[in-house]
N, C-alpha and C positions, 0 to 999 in steps of 0.2 A: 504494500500500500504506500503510494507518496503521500506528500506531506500536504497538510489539507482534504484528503480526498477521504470521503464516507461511506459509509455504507447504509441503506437501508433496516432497517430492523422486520427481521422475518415473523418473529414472536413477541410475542407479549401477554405477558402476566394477567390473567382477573384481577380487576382491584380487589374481589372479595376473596381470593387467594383458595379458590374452595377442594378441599384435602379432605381425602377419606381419613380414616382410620381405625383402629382395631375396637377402641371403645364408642361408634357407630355399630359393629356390629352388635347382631340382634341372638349373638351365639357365644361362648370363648374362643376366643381368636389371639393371639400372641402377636403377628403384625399383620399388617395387609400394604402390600404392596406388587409393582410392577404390573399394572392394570392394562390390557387390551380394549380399542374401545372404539364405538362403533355409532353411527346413528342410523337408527330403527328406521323403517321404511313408513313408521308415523311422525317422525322426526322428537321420537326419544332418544336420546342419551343415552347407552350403553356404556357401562366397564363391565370387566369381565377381571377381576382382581384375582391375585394372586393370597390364597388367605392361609397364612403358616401358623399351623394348632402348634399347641402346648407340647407336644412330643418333639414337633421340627421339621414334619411333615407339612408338605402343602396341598391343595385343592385351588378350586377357582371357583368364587361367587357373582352373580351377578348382582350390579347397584345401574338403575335405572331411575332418569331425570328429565321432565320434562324439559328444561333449560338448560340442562350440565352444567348449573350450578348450585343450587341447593335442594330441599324438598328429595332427597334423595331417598329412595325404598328400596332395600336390600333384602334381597331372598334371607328366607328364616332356615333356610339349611343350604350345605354345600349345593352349587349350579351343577356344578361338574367334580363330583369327589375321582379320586385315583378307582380303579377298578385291578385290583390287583392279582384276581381269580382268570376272569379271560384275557386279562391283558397282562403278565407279570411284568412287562417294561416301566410299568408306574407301581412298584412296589415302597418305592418310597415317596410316592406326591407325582404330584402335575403343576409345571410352574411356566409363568412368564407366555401367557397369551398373544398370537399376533393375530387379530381377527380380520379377514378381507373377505367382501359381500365379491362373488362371482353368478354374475349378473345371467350369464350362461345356465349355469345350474340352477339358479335362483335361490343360492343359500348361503349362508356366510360357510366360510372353511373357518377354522381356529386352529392354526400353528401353535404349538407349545410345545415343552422340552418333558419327558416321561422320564425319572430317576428311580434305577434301581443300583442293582449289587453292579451291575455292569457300568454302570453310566448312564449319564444326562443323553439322550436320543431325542430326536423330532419326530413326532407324530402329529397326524394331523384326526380332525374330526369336525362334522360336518352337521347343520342344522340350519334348521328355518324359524326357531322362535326363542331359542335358548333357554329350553325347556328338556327338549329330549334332544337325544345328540348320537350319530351314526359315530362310532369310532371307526378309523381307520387302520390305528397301532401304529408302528413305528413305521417312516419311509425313510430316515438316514438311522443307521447303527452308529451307538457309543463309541468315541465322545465325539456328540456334535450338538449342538443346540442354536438359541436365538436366530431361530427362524421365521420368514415372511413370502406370504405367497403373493405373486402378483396377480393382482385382478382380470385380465386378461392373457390369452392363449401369445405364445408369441411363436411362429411359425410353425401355426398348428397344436404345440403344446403348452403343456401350463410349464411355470416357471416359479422357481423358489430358491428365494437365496437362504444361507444358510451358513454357520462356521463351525466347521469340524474343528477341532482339538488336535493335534499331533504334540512329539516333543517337541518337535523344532518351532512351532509358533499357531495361532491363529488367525489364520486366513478367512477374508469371504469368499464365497464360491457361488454359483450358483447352480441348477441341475433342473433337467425337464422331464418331465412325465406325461406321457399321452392322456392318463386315468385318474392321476393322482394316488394312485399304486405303486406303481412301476418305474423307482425312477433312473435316470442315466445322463450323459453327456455332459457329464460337470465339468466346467469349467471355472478358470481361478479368475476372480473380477477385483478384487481388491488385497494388498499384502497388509499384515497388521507390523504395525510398529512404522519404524522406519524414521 
């Protein structure tokens, strides 16, 4: 940047600064953080929160707002608890939501990381009201997590970016899927560090 020269401001703050947290909720809850969020096709407000119980486990609740900013009603039990019977890849929680509405399907996907013995994985799961919800399990294997889907097919398939874990660093990647299954031809879009 030279000297005088500006930048626009992308963000900005609420004045009313409006934060969830763990004594909002309507359950025990020990934090609540890292919320994916969405607005409802009535133009509510969705989070889809990360809610870490007392043991250190997480799940993900839903808080809906007419405004997304106060008046907020939060589900009276877990949205989306870990499922750890048909699904053992969330035996330890379900964390860090990235919800994208594909407009194709007509349903949000929910990107989130499933943690067990094995590791943090991306799995995805799929729904129309955030109520009930298609799991699909894992589509990247441990360690990889903080994943996002994009909204659109891009030549011809869906696309998700994603960051694997190795020793040597993590990277972003991205990978495509005909189905949201199956996925392959990942490629590297961003180095970490540097």
């Amino acid at each position: 940047m030279t000297t005088g020269q500006r930048y626009e401001t992308l963000f900005h703050r609420h004045a009313q600064n409006p934060i969830l947290c763990s004594a909002d909720w309507p359950y025990p809850a020990h934090t609540v953080f890292n919320a994916g969020a969405t607005r409802l096709q009535d133009g509510t407000t969705l989070l889809l929160c990360r809610v870490e119980d007392r043991r250190g486990h997480s799940h993900l609740c839903a808080a809906r707002s007419a405004n997304g900013v106060d008046a907020w009603t939060i589900d009276a039990t877990p949205t989306f608890p870990p499922d750890p019977i048909d699904h053992p890849e969330e035996l330890w929680g379900v964390e860090d939501p990235r919800i994208t509405y594909v407009d194709e399907l007509k349903k949000y996907v929910v990107a989130y990381t499933a943690y067990s013995r094995g590791g943090p994985g991306v799995a995805l799961a799929l729904t129309d009201d955030f109520r009930t919800f298609e799991r699909y399990g894992l589509v990247m294997q441990p360690d990889d997590k903080d994943a996002a889907l994009l909204p659109r097919r891009i030549d011809g398939r869906f696309a998700l970016i994603h960051r694997p874990v190795t020793d040597l660093a993590a990277h972003i990647w991205m990978s495509f899927s005909p189905d949201l299954r199956n996925w392959g031809g990942h490629k590297l879009v961003l180095l970490a560090g540097g």
